[in-house]
N, C-alpha and C positions, 0 to 999 in steps of 0.2 A: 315223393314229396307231398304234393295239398292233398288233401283225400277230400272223396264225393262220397252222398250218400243222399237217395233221396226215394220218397216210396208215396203210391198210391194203395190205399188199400180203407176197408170198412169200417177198422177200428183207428182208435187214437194212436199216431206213428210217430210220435214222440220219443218213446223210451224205444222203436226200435231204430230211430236216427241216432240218438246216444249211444245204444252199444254199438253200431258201425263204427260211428266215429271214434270212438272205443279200442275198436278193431283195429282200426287205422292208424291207432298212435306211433307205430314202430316205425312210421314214413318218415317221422320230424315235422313239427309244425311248429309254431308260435301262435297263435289265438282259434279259436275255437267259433263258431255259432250255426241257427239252423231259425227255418221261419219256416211258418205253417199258414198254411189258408184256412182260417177262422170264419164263418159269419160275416163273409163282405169285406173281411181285414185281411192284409198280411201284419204277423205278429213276428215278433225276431226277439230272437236273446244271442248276445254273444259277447264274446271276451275275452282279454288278453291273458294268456297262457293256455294251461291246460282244460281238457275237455271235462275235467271234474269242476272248475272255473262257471264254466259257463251251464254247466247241470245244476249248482246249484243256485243260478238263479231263477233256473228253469225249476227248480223244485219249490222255490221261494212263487214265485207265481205261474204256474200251469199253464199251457196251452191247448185246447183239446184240437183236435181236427186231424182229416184222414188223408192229408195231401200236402206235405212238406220235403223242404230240399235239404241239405245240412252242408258242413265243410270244416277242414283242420285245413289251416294255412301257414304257407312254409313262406315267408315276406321275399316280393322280387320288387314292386314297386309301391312304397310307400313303406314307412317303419310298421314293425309289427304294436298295433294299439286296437282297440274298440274300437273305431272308425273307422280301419282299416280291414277289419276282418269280415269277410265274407259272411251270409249271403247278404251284398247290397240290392237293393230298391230303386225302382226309375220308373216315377212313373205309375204304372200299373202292373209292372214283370219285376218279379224277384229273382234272381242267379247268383250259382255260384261257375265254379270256374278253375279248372287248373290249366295251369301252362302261361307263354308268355301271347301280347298281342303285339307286337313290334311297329304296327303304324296306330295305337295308340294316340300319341299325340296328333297328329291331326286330325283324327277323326273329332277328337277332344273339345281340339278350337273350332273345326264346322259346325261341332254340338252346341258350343258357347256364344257363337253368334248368332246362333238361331234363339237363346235364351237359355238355355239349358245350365241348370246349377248342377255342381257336384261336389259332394262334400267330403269323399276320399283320396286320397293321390292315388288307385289303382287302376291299373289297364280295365279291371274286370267292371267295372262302375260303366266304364265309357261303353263296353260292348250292354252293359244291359239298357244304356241312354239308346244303340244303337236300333237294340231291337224294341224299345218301346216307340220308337220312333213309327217303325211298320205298322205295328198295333195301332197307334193312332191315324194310321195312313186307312185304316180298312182291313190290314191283314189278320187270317188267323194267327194265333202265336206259333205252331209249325210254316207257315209261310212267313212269318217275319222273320223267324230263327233262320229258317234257309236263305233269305233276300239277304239277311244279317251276313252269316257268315261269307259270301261270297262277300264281301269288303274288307276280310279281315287280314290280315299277313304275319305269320305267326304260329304258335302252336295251342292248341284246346284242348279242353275237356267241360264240356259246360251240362248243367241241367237248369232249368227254366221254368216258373211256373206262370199263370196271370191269373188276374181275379176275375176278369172276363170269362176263361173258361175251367170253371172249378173242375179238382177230379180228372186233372191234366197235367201231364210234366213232359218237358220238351228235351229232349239231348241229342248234343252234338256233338264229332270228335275229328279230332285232323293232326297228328304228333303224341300226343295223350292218349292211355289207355281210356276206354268205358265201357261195361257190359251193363246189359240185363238181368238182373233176376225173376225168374218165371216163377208166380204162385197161384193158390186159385184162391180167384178174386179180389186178388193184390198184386201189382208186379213193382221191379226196384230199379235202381240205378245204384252206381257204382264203380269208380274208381278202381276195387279190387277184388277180387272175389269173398276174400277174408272177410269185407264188410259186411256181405249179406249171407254166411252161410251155414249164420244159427236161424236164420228165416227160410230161405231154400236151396237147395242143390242145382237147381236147373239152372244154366247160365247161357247166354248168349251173347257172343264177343262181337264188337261191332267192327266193323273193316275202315278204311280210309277216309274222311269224307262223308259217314252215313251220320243219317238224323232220325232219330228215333220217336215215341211218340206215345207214351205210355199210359193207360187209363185202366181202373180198376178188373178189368175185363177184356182189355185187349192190348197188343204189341203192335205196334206198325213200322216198319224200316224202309226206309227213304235215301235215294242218293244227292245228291248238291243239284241236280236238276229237278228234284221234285218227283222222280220216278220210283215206284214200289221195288224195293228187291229182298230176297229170301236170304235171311242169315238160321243156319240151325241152330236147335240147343244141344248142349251139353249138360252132361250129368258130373260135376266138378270133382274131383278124386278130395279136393281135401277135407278132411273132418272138420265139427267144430274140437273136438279134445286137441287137435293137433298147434290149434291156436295158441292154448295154455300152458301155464307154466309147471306145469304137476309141482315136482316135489322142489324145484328147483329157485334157488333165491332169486333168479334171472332170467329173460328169455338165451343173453347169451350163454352162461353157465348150460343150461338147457342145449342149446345146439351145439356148445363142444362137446357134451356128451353122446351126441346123437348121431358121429363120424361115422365111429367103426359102421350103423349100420347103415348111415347115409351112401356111405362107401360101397357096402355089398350091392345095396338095393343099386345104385349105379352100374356093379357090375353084372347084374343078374339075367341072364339070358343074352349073354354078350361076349361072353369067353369060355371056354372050356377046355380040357385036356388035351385038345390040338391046335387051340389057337384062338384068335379073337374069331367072331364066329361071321359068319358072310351077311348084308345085306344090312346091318347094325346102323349103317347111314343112311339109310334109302336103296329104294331100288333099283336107280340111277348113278349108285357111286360109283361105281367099279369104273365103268370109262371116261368118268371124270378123275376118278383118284388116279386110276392107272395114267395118264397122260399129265396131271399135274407136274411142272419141273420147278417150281416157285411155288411159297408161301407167302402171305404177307396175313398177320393176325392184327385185328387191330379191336380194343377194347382199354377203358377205364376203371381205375384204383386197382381195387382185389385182383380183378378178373384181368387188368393189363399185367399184373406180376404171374398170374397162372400164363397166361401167355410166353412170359421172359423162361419162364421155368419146360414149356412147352419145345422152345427154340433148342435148346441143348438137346432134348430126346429127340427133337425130329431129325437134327443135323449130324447125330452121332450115328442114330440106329438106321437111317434111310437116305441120309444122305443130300438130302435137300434144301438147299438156300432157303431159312427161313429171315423175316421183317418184322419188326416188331413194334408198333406205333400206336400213340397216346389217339384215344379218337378225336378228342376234339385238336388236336394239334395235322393228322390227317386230313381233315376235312379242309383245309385251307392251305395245305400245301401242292405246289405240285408234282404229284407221284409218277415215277418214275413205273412203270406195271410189264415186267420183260413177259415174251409170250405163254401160254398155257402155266400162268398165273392163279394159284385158289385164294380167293379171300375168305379169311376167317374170321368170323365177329364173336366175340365173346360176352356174356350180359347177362347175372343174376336173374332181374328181372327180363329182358326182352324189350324192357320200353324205354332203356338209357339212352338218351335223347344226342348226343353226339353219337353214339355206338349204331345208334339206328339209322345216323342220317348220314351217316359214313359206307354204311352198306350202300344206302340208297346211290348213294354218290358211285360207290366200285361199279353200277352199273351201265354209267357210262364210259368210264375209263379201261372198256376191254377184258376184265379178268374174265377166265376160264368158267367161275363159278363161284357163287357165294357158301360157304358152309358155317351154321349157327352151332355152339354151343351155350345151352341155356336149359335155366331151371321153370319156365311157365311154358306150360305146352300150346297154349292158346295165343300166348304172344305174340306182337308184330314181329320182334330179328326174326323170330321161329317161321311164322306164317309168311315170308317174304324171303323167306332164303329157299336156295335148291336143294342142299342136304343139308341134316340135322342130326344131336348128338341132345339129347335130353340127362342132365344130371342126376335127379330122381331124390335132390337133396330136400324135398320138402317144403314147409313153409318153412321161411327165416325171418326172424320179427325183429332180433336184436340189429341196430344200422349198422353194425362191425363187423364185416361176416366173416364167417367162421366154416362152417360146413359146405356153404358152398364155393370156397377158395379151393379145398381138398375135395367134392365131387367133379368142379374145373379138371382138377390135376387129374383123376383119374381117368376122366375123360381124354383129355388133351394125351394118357399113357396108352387109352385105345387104340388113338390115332396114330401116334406115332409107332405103334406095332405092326399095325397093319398098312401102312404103308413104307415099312421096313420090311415087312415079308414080301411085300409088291417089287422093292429094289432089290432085293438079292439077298437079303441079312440071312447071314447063317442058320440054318434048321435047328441047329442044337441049341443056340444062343436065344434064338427067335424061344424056342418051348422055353426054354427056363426063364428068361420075361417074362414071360406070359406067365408063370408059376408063379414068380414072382408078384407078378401085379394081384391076383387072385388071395396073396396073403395079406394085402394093404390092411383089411378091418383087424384082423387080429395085431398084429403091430400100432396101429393105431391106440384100439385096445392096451396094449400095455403100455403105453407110452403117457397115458391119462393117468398111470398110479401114480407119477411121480407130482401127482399135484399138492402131494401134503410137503413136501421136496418146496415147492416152488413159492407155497405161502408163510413160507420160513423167507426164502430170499425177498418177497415182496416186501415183506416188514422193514431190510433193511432198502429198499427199493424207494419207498414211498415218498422219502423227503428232497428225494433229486429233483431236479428240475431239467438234465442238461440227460440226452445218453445216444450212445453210439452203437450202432450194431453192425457185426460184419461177416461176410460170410463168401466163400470163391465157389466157382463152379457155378451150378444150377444153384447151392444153397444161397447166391447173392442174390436173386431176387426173395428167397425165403428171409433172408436178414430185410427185404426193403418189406416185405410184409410182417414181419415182426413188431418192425418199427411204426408202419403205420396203424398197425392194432395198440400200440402203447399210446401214440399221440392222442388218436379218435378217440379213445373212452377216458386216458386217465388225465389231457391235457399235460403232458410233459413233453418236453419239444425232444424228437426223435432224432437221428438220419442215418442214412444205412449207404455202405461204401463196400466195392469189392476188396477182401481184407489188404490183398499187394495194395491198395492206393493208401494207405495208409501212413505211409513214410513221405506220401505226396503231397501231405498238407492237413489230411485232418488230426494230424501225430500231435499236433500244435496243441488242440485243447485236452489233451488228456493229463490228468492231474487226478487227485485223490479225490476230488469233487464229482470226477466225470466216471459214472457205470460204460464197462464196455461189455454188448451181448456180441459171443460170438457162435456162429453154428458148426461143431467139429464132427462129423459122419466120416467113419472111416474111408480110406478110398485113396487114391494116387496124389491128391492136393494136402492129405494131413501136415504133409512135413511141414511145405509149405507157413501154414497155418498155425504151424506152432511154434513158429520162427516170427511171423507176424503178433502171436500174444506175448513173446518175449521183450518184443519193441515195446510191449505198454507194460509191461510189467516192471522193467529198466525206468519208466517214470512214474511210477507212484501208483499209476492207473487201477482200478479195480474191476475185477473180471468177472462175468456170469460164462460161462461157458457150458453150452448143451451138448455133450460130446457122447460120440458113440460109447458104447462097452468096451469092444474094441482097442478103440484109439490109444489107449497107453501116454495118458497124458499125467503128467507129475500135478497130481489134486495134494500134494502136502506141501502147500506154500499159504501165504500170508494173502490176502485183499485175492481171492480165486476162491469161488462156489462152482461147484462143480454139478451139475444133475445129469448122470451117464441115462444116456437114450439107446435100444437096442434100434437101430433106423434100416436092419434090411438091408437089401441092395441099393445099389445106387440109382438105381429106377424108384422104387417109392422112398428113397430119403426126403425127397424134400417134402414131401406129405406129412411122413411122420414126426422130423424134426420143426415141423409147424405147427403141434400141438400144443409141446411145453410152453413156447413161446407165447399162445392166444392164450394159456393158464395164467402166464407169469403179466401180459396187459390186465386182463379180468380184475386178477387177485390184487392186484397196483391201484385199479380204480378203485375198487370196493374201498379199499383201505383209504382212499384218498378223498372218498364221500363221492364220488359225482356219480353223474345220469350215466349208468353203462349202457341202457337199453336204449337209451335216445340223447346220447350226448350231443351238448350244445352247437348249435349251428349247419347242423349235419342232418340232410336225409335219406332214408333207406332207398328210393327209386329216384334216380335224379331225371326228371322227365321235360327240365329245360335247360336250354343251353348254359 
């Protein structure tokens, strides 16, 4: 969601706060700004929308100085305007801020009795009223920040500057990601790695609670009592090239391309000619997996449908009662946890804010063990679960994901192998899975040609407004992700039903108005399935159908496009017949003019409740 960006260093750190926040765009924001410590002044520019917005009024008038905070803000309290947009002022401390402050309001009214004005509706104004408060009191600005945050109830990501003590930036974190970057004779803040890592590679990720403390020449890390503690660095895997869009008109267009080898790299030193290979979870799985008798997965959008899709493999090949539950709908209910219980969290990022506090929660409630799978190796699900399953899909900058939906699934295909071979699954059945799984990139691979196929039907696609997708088996949650890849980017209202429920009630709106996608992979439900397109076809309905080669489905009828997909076994179908489908959202938006890479109101890491 808000992105951070903030750097101490020798020269003018202007244009390297703009390209961060630059970097940052793919999170979703609504206004833009960044202020710098001038000659005795804090200077600020900011503004509503984009961060090319408020660049150019930073190019219009200049700010030099070698100690500045910045921010892209995704609006939680107060509309998104110039007022509202971070970094605000109190006082003599400038901050920004991500995440939410929950007791907010009173702190607000003990500030306003005391005299305290504020001229924006956001939480983030009140916590920097809070910490100007200590500053006045005597504190250094690392000791106000600390006194600060212990008041606060909620989730952070804060950076801090004062004018008191120049050539100084304060951060804190508690819920919200924030690392370091390590330079010499400049060090950073940030949000995400992506922001700082056309400046440097070194990173260091900060833990729970810590407060850091930044100056041109030195790192200091602090706990909430004010005690020194050791965080190391890392040298961060991803490129600056990996950021950009090469050839490609979008960052999404770009990651759909980037499956097949997102796919490999996933499986790569993790399966082989005899099987998925030992110790791939930790070195601790074996007697946690071997005694696991329950699943319960719980994760948000993308990654809770890799999950739905996860439940059929684990429950067919091993036998296992798996659950499958929305995070933030988990975290408040109460869960029922039968004994030698594994919880599985699932999280692009790692810092999905119901996804992580949900984990937190499974560890009071008894389970077995926590197991992450997740695309940031540094991240919290990651750094706070007991075993882990890394996707290896890369950076993803488009908010609609795509690559790593299908590194999920290959994941989630590891798991459910290997603890199919754990239950007894057939030796012969178990290898040829596993053979199977190992061909995921090259099917994938050909399943991307039929995209000249797909912006032929987009054309007639574009002026719906209403569509339906359906799909049985594991391929129902592939139709609910379908469908939420058409909403997200192209705004056309979607929904996605298993195709038997269809004569249950959604039969109602089908009419020559209403597109129906359905997803046909060969397999033991076809018939099924082509009894259900018959129902829509009997009303006028118009059909997209992604069907196998296979399938032998009568393509010489009226209002029926047909794009045959070769989909493999029934182990990687639902991977590969998710590809046509993230083609045929893409090629919808394009055509329909809007923001694919950061469509409206939506952001890439949702990092509050």
């Amino acid at each position: 969601m808000c992105g951070i960006v903030a750097a101490v260093a020798q020269r003018d750190i202007a244009p390297i706060l703009i390209a961060g926040l630059k970097a940052l765009e793919y999170r979703g924001y609504d206004s833009a700004g960044m202020a710098i410590a001038d000659e005795g002044e804090i200077r600020r520019v900011r503004a509503k929308g984009k961060v090319r917005e408020m660049e150019a009024l930073y190019d219009a008038d200049p700010i030099p100085g070698g100690t500045g905070i910045a921010h892209t803000r995704w609006a939680t309290h107060g509309v998104p305007s110039e007022v509202n947009a971070h970094p605000h002022v109190q006082g003599r401390i400038a901050i920004v801020h991500n995440g939410i402050i929950e007791n907010y309001a009173s702190l607000r009214e003990g500030l306003q009795a005391k005299g305290r004005t504020f001229h924006s509706q956001t939480d983030t104004e009140v916590m920097g009223a809070v910490i100007d408060e200590h500053v006045q009191a005597g504190k250094s600005l690392r000791d106000a920040v600390t006194a600060a945050v212990r008041e606060l109830e909620g989730a952070y990501a804060i950076a801090v500057m004062s004018l008191d003590e120049p050539g100084r930036i304060v951060g804190a974190r508690r819920g919200c990601p924030l690392l370091v970057g390590i330079g010499i004779g400049e060090h950073f803040l940030g949000s995400d790695a992506q922001a700082l890592i056309k400046v440097t590679n070194r990173m260091m990720y900060l833990e729970e609670d810590d407060i850091v403390e930044i100056t041109r020449n030195d790192v200091q890390v602090f706990d909430i009592h004010g005690n020194p503690v050791d965080r190391a660095a890392h040298e961060s895997e991803i490129s600056a090239d990996s950021v950009e869009r090469g050839e490609y008109r979008h960052y999404m267009q770009k990651e759909i391309f980037e499956q097949p080898r997102a796919v490999a790299d996933t499986l790569e030193g993790r399966i082989g000619p005899h099987g998925v290979l030992p110790n791939i979870f930790g070195i601790d799985a074996d007697p946690i997996l071997d005694k696991a008798r329950a699943i319960h997965i719980v994760a948000c959008g993308t990654s809770y449908h890799a999950g739905m899709v996860a439940k059929y493999w684990i429950e067919e090949l091993a036998r296992i009662p798996v659950v499958v539950e929305v995070a933030s709908e988990y975290r408040y209910r109460d869960v029922v946890v039968p004994d030698d219980t594994l919880f599985v969290a699932v999280s692009q990022s790692g810092e999905t804010a119901d996804t992580l506090a949900a984990m937190r929660e499974s560890r009071r409630r008894g389970y077995l063990a926590t197991f992450a799978i997740c695309n940031v190796p540094e991240s919290s699900v990651v750094r706070e679960s007991d075993l882990r399953l890394m996707t290896r899909a890369g950076p993803e900058i488009g908010v609609a994901s795509t690559k790593a939906f299908t590194t999920q699934l290959t994941a989630f295909a590891l798991l459910a192998l290997d603890l199919g071979r754990r239950r007894g699954l057939d030796r012969a059945a178990y290898l040829a899975h596993c053979q199977e799984l190992q061909s995921l990139p090259r099917y994938i691979e050909n399943a991307l040609k039929s995209e000249d196929q797909i912006v032929a039907i987009a054309d007639h696609f574009v002026a719906k407004q209403h569509a339906l997708f359906l799909g049985r088996g594991a391929q129902f949650p592939v139709a609910l992700e379908g469908s939420l890849k058409l909403k997200e980017i192209s705004y056309i209202h979607a929904e996605a039903y298993p195709a038997g429920e269809l004569k249950h009630g959604p039969l109602a709106l089908v009419d020559e108005n209403m597109p129906i996608v359905a997803v046909a992979p060969n397999g033991p439900l076809l018939d099924k399935l082509k009894s259900n397109l018959q129902e829509v076809r009997a009303r006028g309905g118009e059909l997209i159908v992604f069907a196998d080669e296979r399938a032998d489905l009568d393509t010489d009828t009226e209002r029926l496009a047909t794009v045959l997909v070769d989909g493999g076994g029934d182990l990687i179908a639902p991977a590969v017949f998710t590809v046509p489908m993230q083609l045929l959202a893409y090629h919808v938006a394009v055509l329909r003019g809007t923001d694919v890479d950061q469509p409206r109101n939506l952001a890439k890491s949702v990092t509050v409740e």
